[in-house]
N, C-alpha and C positions, 0 to 999 in steps of 0.2 A: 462348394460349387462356385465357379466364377460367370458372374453374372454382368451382362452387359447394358443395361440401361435399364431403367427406371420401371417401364412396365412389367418386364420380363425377370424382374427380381422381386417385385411386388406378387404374379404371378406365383411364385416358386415359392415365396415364402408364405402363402394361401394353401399350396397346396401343400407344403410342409408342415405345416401348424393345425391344420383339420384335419386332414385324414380322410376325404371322402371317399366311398365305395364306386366306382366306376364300373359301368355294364358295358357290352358293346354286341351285336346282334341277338335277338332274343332266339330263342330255341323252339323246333319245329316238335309237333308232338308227333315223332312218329311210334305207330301202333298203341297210340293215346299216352304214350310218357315224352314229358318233355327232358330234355338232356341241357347239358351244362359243363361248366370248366371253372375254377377259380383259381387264378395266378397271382403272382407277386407283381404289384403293378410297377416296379420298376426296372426288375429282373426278365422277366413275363416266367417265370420259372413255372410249375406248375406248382399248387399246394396242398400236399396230401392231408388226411384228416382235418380239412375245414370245415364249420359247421352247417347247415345250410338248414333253415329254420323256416317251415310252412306252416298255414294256419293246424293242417292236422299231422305232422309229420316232420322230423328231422332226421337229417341223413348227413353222411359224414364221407368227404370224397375221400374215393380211392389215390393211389399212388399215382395215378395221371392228370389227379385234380379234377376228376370228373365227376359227377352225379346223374341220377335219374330221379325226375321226379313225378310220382306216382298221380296224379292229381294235379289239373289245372287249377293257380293259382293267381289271385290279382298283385302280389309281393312279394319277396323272397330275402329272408333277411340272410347275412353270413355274417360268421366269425371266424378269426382264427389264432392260435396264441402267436402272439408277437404283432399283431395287427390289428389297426383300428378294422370297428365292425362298420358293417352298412346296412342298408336297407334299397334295393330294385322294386320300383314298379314294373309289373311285366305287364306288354300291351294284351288286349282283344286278341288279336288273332298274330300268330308265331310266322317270324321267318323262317325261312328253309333251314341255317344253319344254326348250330348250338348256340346258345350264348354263353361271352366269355364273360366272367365277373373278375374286375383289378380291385385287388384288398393293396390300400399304403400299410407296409411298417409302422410300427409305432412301440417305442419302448416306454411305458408310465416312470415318470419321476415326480413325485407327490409329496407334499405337506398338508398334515394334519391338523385340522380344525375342529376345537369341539362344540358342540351347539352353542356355546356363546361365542366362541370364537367366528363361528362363520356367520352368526347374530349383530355381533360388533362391529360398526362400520369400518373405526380404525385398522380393527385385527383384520378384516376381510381385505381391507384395500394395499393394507400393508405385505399379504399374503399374494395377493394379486400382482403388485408391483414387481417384486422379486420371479413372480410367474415372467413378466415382461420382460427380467431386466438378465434372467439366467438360463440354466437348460430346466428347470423346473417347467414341466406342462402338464401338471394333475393338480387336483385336490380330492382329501382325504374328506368324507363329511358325517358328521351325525345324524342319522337318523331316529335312532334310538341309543343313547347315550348309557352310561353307565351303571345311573340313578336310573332307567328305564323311561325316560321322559321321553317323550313322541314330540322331534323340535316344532315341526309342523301341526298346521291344518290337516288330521288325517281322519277319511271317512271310510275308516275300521271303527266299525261298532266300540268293539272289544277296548280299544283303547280309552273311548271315552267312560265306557261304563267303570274302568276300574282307575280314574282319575291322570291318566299317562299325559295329558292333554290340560292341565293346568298351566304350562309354562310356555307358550307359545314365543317362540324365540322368532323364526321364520316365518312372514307374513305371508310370502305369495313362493312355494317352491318353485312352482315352473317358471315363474319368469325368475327367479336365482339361477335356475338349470338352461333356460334359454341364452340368458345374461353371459354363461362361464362358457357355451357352445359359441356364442360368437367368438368371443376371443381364442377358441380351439381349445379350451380346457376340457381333460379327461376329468369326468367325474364318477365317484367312487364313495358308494352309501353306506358306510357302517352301520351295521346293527348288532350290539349285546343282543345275546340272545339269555345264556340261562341265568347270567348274572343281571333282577331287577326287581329291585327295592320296590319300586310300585306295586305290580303286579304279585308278587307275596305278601303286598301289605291289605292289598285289598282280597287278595283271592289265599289265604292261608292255606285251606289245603291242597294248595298244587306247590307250596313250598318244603324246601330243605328243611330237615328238623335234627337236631341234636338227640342225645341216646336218650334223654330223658321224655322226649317226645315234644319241647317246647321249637318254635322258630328259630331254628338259625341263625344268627346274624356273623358277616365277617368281620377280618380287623378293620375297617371301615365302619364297623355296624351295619353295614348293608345287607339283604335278602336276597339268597338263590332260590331258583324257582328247580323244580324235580326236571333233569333231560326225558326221562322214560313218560313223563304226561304227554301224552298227544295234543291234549289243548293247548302245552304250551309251545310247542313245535307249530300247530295254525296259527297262532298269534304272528309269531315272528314270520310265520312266511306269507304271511297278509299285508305283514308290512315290505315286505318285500317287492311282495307285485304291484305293489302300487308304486314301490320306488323304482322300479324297471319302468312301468306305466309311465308315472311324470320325466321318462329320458336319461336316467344314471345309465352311465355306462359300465356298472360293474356294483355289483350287490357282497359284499364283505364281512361276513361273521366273523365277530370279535367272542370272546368268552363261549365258544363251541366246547364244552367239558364240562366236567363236573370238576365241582370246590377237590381242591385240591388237600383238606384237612380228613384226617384220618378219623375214623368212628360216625359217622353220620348215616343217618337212616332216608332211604329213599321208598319209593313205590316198589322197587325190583330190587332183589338181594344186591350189595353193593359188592357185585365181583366182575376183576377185568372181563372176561366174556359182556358181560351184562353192559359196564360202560362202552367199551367199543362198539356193540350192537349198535345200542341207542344214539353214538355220535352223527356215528357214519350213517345209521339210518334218519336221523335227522337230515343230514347234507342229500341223502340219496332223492330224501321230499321234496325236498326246497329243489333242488336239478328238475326233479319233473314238474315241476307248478311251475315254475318259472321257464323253462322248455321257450313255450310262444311267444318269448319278450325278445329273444335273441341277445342277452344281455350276460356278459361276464361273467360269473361266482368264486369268488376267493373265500377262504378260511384262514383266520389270524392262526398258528399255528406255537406253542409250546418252543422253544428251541432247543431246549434237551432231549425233545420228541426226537432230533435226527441220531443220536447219541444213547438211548436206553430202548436195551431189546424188547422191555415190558409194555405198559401204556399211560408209564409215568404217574397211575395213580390217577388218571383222569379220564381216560377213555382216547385220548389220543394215540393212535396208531398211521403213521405214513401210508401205508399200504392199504389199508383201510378206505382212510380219507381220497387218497387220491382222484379212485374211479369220477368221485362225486364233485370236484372243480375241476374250474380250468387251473385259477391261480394255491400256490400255495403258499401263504404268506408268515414263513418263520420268523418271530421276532428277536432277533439276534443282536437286543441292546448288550453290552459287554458287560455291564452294571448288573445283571438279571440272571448271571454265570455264576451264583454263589460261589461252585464249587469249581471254577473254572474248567479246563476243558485238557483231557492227555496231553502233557507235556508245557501248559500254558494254565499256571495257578493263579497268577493274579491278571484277571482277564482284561481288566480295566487299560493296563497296562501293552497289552497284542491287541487290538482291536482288528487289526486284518487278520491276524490269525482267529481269532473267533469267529466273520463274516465268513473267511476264506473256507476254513478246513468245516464248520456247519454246513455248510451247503453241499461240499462234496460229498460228508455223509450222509444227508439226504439225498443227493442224487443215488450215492453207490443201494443204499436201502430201497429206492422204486424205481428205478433205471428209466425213468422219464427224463426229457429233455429240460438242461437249464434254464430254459428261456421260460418254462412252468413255473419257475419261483421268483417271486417276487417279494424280499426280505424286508422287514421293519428295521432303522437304523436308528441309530440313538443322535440324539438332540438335544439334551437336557445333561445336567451336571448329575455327576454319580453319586449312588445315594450310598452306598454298598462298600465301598473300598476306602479311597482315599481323598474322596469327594471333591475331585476334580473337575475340570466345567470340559463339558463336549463342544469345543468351538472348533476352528475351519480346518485345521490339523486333522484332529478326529475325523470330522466327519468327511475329510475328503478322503482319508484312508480306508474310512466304511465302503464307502463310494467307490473305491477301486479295488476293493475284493471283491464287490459283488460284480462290477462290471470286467472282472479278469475271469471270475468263473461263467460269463454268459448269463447272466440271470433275464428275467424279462423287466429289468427294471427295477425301484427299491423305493422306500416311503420312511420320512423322516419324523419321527415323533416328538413333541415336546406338550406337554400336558397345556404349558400358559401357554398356545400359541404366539412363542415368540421364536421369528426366527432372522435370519440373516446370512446376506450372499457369502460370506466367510466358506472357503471349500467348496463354492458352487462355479462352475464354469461360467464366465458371463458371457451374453450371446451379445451378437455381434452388429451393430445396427447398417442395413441397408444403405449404402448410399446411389447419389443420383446416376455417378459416374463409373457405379462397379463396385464391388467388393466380395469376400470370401463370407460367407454368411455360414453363423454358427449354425449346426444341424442340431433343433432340438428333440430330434428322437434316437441320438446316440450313433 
């Protein structure tokens, strides 16, 4: 967009970089329901299936972008895929006409920090900078990391009692979360869920056990915790609400499956019916507790998942999964293709073809819209093939598969949080006199 002086580019680039939600007359309760619109605030299009979030009640507009809502309320949050959410004060007493709610666009492009990484001043500022300096406007964060460590001060019981809460990396989250909301950073909470070493070390029997009946441990040595336990399904979604609570804009299960090794004993016979159940009714809990946050839900996703008509062995199913997020986040590093993909054996070597043609078949598999996925891309040198390093070639070729299929967006992984503008488009700095100012929402 060409912008003509200084305020009015300042202006534009505020409103480009946050994303706020815009109301515009508030709505009359006729025959005690109050009514509603929510558009595309650039377009004014209207937006079917947006989410519209009351303290007792979600509702989901129809095809004219409309709602009713049942019950007077003092707030009204929305979401909808492909756009930043908001939150409306609604006054005391309603005007006459409906009120229209304006959602910005907004497409996530994110790098991943692990609890030391967003711990580490370096690593953070350095992560930051490149947030500044490219189209990069997310971060990825730990909340519950790998190891099952809780980075934070978290006041879940549960966490402290079973030691999660030794390694306090993050001193104050909300001002981290307030900190990244100035600057317009989308934020985005990882939580491991069944993979955590903590929580089987303290709590044994709600863990994986080998056929002999001893603890499990993987090639890490680390400890899975059983999906079919219900307590450990509250766990993770406690941690959740709080991380919705302190202001993330999007809650993202990582390790949603069961271990992927064969012969292990759980609480429930270990058959595909049985894992499926348990995943997807996992995601179905966590959708409904988290409901009044008005906040995001992604699932890291398997990326053979789009590819095997089974459930891969872990309980993952597309169809399944779906109902229960918004986002669905296939990890489609090319290194993680053991077996490569029809027609492309050494994956390492196609990497748009493994972004590109994954995705299509997970769209052709649940016929939901592109803009619902949002893929993990590789960042880190192959561990797999030919141990080749993923620098700005790579990754800008990840980056334009996903972005030729529509995606809603992609997230770039590297374990050491190292990363660099290589392959990243650089945005484009205002100036006084005018300029074309990069769009950093795609």
């Amino acid at each position: 967009m060409k912008l003509h002086n200084y305020r009015a580019a300042a202006f534009h680039a505020f409103l480009g970089v946050l994303g706020f939600l815009f109301a515009f007359p508030f709505s009359a309760f006729a025959d005690g329901y109050a009514m509603g619109r929510v558009i595309d605030f650039a377009t004014k299009r209207p937006i079917a299936g947006a989410i519209v979030t009351l303290p007792n009640e979600v509702i989901r507009t129809d095809e004219r972008g409309m709602f009713t809502m049942k019950s007077p309320a003092a707030k009204v949050g929305v979401r909808a895929y492909g756009y930043r959410r908001g939150e409306v004060a609604l006054p005391a007493s309603a005007p006459k006409s409906p009120m229209e709610i304006a959602l910005l666009p907004f497409t996530p492009k994110a790098l991943y920090l692990t609890y030391y990484g967003i711990g580490d001043r370096g690593l953070r500022n350095s992560a930051l900078k490149l947030i500044d300096e490219t189209e990069l406007n997310a971060l990825v964060i730990d909340v519950k990391g790998d190891r099952g460590v809780v980075t934070y001060k978290t006041d879940v019981p549960f966490a402290n009692q079973i030691g999660a809460q030794k390694l306090i990396i993050v001193k104050d989250i909300r001002e981290l979360i307030r900190s990244l909301k100035e600057r317009g950073v989308y934020t985005i909470a990882r939580i491991v869920v069944f993979k955590d070493n903590v929580l089987g070390t303290a709590r044994p029997d709600l863990a994986v056990r080998s056929q002999d009946g001893s603890v499990w441990h993987d090639r890490e040595n680390l400890i899975w915790v059983d999906p079919s336990k219900q307590e450990v399904w509250q766990y993770n979604i406690n941690l959740a609400v709080e991380a919705a609570g302190h202001g993330f804009d999007e809650i993202q299960f990582d390790y949603v499956r069961f271990p992927d090794k064969k012969g292990l004993k759980f609480a429930v016979q270990n058959s595909e019916e049985n894992r499926v159940k348990y995943i997807s009714g996992f995601l179905a809990e966590a959708k409904k507790q988290l409901a009044p946050y008005n906040v995001f839900l992604a699932a890291d996703i398997f990326g053979y998942v789009s590819w095997n008509l089974c459930d891969t062995q872990i309980g993952q199913k597309l169809d399944a999964i779906e109902p229960h997020v918004d986002y669905i986040s296939l990890m489609l590093y090319p290194s993680g293709f053991q077996f490569g993909i029809p027609g492309y054996r050494n994956p390492v070597a196609h990497p748009y073809e493994i972004v590109s043609l994954t995705l299509k078949k997970a769209q052709e598999r649940t016929g939901i819209s592109p803009v619902r996925f949002r893929p993990w891309l590789q960042a880190f040198r192959d561990y797999a093939f030919d141990r080749r390093h993923f620098t700005g070639t790579e990754i800008q070729t990840q980056i334009k598969a996903s972005d030729d299929f529509g995606s809603g967006g992609w997230m770039l992984w590297n374990p050491r949080n190292v990363y660099l503008a290589d392959g990243l488009k650089r945005r484009v700095k205002v100036t006084q006199t005018g300029a074309t100012m990069h769009d950093p929402q795609g």
